[in-house]
N, C-alpha and C positions, 0 to 999 in steps of 0.2 A: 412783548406786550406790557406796557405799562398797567401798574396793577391801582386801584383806588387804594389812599390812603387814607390817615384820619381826617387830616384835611379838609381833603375833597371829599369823604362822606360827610363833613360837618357843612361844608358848604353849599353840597346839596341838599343834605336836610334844612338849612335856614331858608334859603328860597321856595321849598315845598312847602315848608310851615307858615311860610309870610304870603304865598300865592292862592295856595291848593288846602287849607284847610277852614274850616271845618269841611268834609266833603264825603258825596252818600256813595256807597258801593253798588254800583251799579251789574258787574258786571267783572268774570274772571275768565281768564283766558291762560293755557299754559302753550309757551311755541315749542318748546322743545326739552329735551330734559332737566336744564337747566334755566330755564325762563317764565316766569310768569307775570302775566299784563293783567292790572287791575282797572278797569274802567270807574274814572274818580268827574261825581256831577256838582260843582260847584254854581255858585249862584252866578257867575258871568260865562260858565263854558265847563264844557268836558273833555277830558281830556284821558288818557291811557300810564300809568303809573307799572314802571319795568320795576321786579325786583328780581335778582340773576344771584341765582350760588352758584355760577362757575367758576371751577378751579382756577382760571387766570384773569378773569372777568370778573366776579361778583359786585354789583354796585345797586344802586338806587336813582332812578333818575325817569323822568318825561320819557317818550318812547312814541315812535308810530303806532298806529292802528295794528291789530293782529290781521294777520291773514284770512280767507275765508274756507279753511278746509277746517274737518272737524276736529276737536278737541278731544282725544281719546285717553287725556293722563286722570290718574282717579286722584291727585292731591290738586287739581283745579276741581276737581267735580266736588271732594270734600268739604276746600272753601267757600263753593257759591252754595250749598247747603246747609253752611254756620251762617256765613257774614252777608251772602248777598241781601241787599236792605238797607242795611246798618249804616252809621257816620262811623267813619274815620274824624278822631277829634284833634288826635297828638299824634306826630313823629315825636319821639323822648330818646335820649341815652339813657341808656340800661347801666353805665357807671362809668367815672369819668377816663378817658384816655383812651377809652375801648370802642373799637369795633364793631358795635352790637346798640341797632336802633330798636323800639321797641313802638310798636305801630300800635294806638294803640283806640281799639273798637268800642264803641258803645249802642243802645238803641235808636238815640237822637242827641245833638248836641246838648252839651249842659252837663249828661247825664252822666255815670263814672262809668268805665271803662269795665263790660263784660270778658272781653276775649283782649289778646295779646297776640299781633303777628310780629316774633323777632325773626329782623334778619340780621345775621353774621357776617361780617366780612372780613374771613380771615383765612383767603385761601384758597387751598384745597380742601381745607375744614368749613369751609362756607355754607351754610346752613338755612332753609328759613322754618319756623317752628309754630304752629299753630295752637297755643295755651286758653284753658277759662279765666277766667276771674280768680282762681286758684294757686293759679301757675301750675295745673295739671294739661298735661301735653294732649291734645286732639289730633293732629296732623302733623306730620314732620314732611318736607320732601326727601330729606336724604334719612332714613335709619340708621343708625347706629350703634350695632350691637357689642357687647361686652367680647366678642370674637375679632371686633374688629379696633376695637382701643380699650386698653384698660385704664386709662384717664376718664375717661368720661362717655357714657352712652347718652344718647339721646332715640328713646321710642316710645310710639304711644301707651298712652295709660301712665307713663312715669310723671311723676313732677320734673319740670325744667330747673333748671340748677345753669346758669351763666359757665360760660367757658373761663379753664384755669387764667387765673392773674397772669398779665407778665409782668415779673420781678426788675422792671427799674425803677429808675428815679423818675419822680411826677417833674415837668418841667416848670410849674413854678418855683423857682429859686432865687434867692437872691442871690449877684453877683459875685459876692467871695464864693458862698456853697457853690455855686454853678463852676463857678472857674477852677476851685478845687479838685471839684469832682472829675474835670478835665484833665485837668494836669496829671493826676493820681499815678497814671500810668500813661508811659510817655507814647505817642504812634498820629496816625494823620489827625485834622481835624474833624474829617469826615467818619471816619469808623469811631473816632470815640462820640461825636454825639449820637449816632444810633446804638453805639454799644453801653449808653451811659440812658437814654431819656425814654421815656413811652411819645409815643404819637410822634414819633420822627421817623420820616419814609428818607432813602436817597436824595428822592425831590426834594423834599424839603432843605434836607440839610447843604444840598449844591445851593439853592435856591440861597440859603442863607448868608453864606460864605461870598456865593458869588458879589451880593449885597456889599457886604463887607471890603470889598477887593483883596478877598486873599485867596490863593493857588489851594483847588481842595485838596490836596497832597503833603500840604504842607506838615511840618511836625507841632506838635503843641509847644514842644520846648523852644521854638524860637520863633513864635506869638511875643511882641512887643505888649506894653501894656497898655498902649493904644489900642492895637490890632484885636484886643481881647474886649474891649470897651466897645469897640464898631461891631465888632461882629456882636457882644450881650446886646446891645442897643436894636441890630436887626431880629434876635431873638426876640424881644420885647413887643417890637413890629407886629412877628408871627402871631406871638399870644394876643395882641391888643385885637387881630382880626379875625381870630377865635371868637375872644369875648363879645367883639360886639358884631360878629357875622358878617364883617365888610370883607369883599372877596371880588378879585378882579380875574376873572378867566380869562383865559387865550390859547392859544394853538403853539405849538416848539417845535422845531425843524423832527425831535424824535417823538413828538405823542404832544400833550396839553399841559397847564397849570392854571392853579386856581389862586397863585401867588403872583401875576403877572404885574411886578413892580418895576416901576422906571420906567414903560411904554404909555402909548399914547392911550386911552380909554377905546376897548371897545363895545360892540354893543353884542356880542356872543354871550347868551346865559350859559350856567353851569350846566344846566339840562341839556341843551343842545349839546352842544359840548361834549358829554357824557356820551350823550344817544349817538352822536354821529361818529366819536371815535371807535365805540366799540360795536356800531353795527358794521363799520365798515372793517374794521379789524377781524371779527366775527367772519364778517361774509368771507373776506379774502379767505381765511382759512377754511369754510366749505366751501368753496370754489375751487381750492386746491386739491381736498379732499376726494371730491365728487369728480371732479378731471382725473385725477389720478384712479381710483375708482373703476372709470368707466374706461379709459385707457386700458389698464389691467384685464378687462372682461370681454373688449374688445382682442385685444392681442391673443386672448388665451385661447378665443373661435378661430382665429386666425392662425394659429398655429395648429389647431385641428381640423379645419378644412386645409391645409397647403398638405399636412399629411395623409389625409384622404386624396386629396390630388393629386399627390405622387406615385401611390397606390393605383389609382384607376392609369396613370400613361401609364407605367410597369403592365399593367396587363394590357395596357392596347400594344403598347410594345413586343410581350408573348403576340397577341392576337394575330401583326403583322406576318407570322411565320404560317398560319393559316392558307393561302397560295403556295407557297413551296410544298406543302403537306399533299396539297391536291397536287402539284404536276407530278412529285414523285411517286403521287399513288395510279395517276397517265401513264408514267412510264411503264412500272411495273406492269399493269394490264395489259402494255401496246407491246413488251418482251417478255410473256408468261415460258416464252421455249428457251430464252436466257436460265432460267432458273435451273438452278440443282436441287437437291432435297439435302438439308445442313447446313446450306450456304449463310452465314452471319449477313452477307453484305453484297450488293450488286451494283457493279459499275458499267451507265448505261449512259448514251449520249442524248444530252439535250434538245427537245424537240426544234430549238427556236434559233439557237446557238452553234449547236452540235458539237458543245463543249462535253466529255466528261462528267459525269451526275453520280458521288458514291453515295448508296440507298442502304440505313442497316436495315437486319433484318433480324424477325424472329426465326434462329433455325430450327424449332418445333413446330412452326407451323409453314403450308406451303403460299405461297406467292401471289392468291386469291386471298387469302387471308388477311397478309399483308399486308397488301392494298385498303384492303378495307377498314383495316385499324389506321390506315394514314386518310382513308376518306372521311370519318367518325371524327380522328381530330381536327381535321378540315371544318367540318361543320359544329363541332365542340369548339373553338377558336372563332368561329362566324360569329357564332350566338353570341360569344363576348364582347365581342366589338359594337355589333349592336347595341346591346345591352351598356353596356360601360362609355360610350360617347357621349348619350344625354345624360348621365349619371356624372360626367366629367365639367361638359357644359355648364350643368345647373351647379356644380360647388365653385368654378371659376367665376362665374356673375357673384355668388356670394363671398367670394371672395372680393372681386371690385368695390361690391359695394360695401363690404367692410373697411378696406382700405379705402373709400370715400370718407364714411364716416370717422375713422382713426385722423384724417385729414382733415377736416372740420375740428375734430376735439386738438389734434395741434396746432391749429391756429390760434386756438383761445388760450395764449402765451400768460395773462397775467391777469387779473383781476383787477379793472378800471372802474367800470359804473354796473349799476343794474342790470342793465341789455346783456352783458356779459357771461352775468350768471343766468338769466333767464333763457340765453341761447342755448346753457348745459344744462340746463334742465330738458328744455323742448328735446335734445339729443337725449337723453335720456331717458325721455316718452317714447320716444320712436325706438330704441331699442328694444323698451317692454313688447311696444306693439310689434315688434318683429318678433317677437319671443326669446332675444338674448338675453331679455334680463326676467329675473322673476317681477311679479307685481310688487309694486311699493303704493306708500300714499303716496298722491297726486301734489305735486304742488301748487302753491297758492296761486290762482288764476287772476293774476295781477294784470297783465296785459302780455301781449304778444310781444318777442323782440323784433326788432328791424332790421333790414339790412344795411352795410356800409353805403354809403352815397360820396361822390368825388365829381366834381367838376375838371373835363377836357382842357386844353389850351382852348379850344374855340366855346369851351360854355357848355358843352354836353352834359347830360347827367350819366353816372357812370354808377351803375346800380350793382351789389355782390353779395349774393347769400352766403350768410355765415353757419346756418344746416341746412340738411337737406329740406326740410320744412321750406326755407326762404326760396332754396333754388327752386325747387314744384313751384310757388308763389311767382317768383321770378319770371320761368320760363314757360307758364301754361296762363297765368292769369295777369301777369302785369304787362309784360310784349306785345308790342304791334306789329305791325306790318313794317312798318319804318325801319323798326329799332335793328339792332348786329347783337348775334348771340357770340358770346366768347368763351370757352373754354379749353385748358391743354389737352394736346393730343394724346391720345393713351395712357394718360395721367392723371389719380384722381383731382379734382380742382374745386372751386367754388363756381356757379354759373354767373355769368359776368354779362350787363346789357349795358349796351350803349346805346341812351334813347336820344330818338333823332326826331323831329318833328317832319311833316310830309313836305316833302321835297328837298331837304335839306342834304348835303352830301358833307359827310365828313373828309379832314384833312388828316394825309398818310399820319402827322402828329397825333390827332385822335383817334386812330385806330393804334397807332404804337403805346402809347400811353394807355388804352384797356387793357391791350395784351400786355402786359407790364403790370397790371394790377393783377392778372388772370396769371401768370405767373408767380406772383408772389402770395397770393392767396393758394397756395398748389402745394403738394406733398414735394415739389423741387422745389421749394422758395431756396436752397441753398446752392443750387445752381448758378450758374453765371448767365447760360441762356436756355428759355425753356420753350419748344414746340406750342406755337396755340394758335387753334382753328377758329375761324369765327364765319356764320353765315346767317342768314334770315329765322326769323321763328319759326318762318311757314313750314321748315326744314328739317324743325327736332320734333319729334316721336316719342312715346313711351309707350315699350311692347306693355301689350295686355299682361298682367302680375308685376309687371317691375315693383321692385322696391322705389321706397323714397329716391330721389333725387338721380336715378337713371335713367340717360336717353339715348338715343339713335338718333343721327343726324346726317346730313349727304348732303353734296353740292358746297361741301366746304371747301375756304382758303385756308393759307397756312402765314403768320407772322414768329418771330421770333422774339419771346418777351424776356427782359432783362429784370430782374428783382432786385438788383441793387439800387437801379435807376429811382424804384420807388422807395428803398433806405434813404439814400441821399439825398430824396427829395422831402422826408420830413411833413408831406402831407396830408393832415389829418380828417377824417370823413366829420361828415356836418350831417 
């Protein structure tokens, strides 16, 4: 993840302070540990202000609307009980070359600045700090105790005190000093300008170089004195749109820059910019997270219902010995003058067979006895069978239906758009409400995800839930009379429809091509060819208690769907 540097925080502050100020504090919001959204009301609009001390994120920039669930962090609740009201008058640097903007509050414009919100951007050390007029500290989000650095604390009630200097060179120089200072000790061009200057990131310094037309690897010592002329000159560049805040954003095959020289002009602000690299960066990594997460929590029932299942056949397996217990203890009763008194064992012929039958025995006790301890376990082996079949039943369905939903959460391969993660969340929800997971907060009730949609070779709509949530949706309320239900046989799957309009009859192509999606949406997608059923709506069922996304169904056909068919066909749902 590409980290903000000074740059790019200077260049989002110039735009905030030429757009977004003077502007009233409306409104604080914190999303997460790491984030808080300040609602800023300007005289042409309002708009939502991110300030983030995440350890690989920390930045400052525009932002979407917060979510609508509650806000339970107490350093949001501490700033809407200082600042909510108040004008934000200045973004300022707190000193030059550094890191550290210093936000800074008053009653109303004009007026001088009460309070001080610094943020930091330096890190894992990334900090935002809530000070008076004093520079006595009110709110910190992150604390930091004398336990946890002996550089520098920051906690309430202290005076704030700016993080240590870093000890390089200020990059205004002139071109002897500059280039001397280069030279000094011979190694790339690129590690000595970050190892030599303040406010130089990587970016920057490729950025420079690449200007220049020189190889970032190159050594100093065989720098022409030309080559050292081009590349001060794009240095100067840099500084010049420091100075006067001119800054051209863009996007880069690896992340963004706010140096985008030599292209065409675009019209992408730094805010946006900002906001959409690292929400989307952000997201993928909860998305990653939470998938993996829920995988883990899933697999781990999984692994404990297949061992309770194993459990109950072992005893219905004992239980099968149940009838043999009883004939032998037939026997016995139907050859009571067979018996001796001591005998261990009796060998008596089979009622049915009239094979040979050897019966142990207790020889303490007589042959009425016997019997009856073999009728006892007869009917001690009954009761287990009984007992232990719908105790078996009921963990096999929950087992399906976990491996349903294991199958659902493996499809969501990679994090694309929105729909994506709201799909892991709604699984997510259903897991609570099945009771796998403990309660959490609810996520932000944004909207409902959708399901995939694909158009047939003949025009059909070819509809596929991506949770169990969709398929219910799917197969109880969006289905007609018309449509073809599709899913693999004995496989968990996604529920697949093919909507047909009345009277319309699909071509063998459009029933191959569902089953082809209905395959590949399937815990086989790695198969070559996967079993799948498909019949009328009128047809599936869901017994009374089902879980999500379980049905019964009857009067089904059978097709054979290929998943490669839909790899190499590259096409994507609309």
């Amino acid at each position: 993840m590409q980290s903000v540097d000074f740059t790019t925080l200077m260049a989002s502050r110039t735009e905030l302070c030429s757009n977004y100020l003077p502007a009233r504090l409306e409104q604080f919001y914190q999303v997460d540990r790491y984030t808080l959204l300040i609602a800023l009301r300007t005289w042409q609009e309002r708009a939502w202000l991110s300030l983030s001390w995440h350890p690989q994120a920390a930045r400052i920039c525009l932002s979407d609307p917060p979510p609508r669930h509650l806000d339970t962090f107490t350093f949001s609740e501490q700033l809407r009980h200082q600042l909510n009201g108040y004008a934000l008058i200045d973004i300022a640097t707190l000193a030059p070359w550094e890191r550290v903007l210093d936000l800074q509050v008053a009653k109303r414009p004009g007026d001088p600045p009460i309070y001080h919100l610094y943020l930091e951007v330096m890190g894992k050390y990334s900090n935002v700090i809530l000070t008076d007029a004093n520079n006595q500290i009110i709110t910190v989000a992150h604390q930091v105790s004398s336990a946890q650095s002996s550089v520098r604390t920051v906690q309430t009630g202290q005076p704030y005190t700016p993080p240590p200097p870093v000890l390089k060179n200020l990059p205004t120089q002139e071109f002897t000093v500059w280039q001397e200072t280069l030279q000094l000790i011979p190694g790339s061009i690129q590690s000595q300008l970050l190892a030599n200057y303040q406010g130089v990131s990587p970016l920057v310094a490729r950025t420079l170089i690449k200007q220049a037309n020189l190889p970032p690897e190159q050594s100093t010592e065989l720098l022409t004195e030309d080559n050292w002329k081009n590349l001060y000159q794009q240095w100067q560049k840099w500084l010049e749109s420091l100075e006067k805040g001119e800054f051209t954003p863009g996007r880069t095959i690896q992340g963004y820059t706010v140096l985008n020289w030599g292209s065409t002009g675009t019209a992408i602000s730094t805010q946006s910019l900002l906001n959409d690299y690292y929400s989307n960066i952000l997201k993928q990594e909860q998305f990653q997270h939470l998938q993996h997460q829920l995988q883990q929590k899933v697999n781990h029932h999984l692994e404990k219902l297949k061992t309770k299942a194993s459990t109950f056949q072992a005893r219905l397996q004992q239980s099968e010995q149940a009838d043999i217990y009883q004939e032998q203890a037939n026997l016995l009763m139907a050859y009571i003058k067979e018996w001796q008194p001591g005998m261990k064992s009796i060998t008596l012929a089979d009622f049915s067979t009239g094979q040979p039958v050897t019966i142990p025995l207790q020889p303490d006790k007589n042959i009425v006895t016997n019997a009856q301890l073999l009728y006892k376990q007869h009917q001690k082996l009954k009761r287990v069978r009984l007992s232990v079949q719908p105790l078996l039943a009921e963990v096999e369905t929950e087992i399906a239906y976990l491996q349903q939903v294991l199958s659902s959460l493996n499809q969501l391969e990679t994090y694309q758009c929105i729909e994506d993660f709201q799909t892991l969340e709604e699984i997510q929800q259903e897991l609570i409400a099945q009771k796998y997971l403990e309660t959490m907060r609810p996520p932000s009730p944004r909207f409902e995800s959708k399901p995939h949609r694909y158009l047939s070779p003949s025009g059909f709509e070819v509809i596929i839930g991506r949770n169990n949530r969709q398929n219910d949706q799917i197969t109880f309320h969006l289905a007609t009379d018309y449509d073809l239900w599709f899913h693999t046989q004995q496989i968990p799957s996604s529920h697949v429809l093919l909507r047909l309009q009345p009277g319309a009859s699909p071509e063998p192509s459009d029933l191959q091509y569902a089953a082809d999606w209905t395959a590949y949406y399937s815990q086989s997608r790695g198969s070559e060819q996967v079993p799948v059923i498909y019949t009328l709506p009128k047809h599936i069922y869901k017994p009374k208690g089902a879980k999500p996304g379980m049905v019964i169904y009857k009067h089904e056909q059978v097709l054979w769907g290929c998943p490669d068919r839909v790899r190499a066909s590259g096409v994507r749902a609309f």
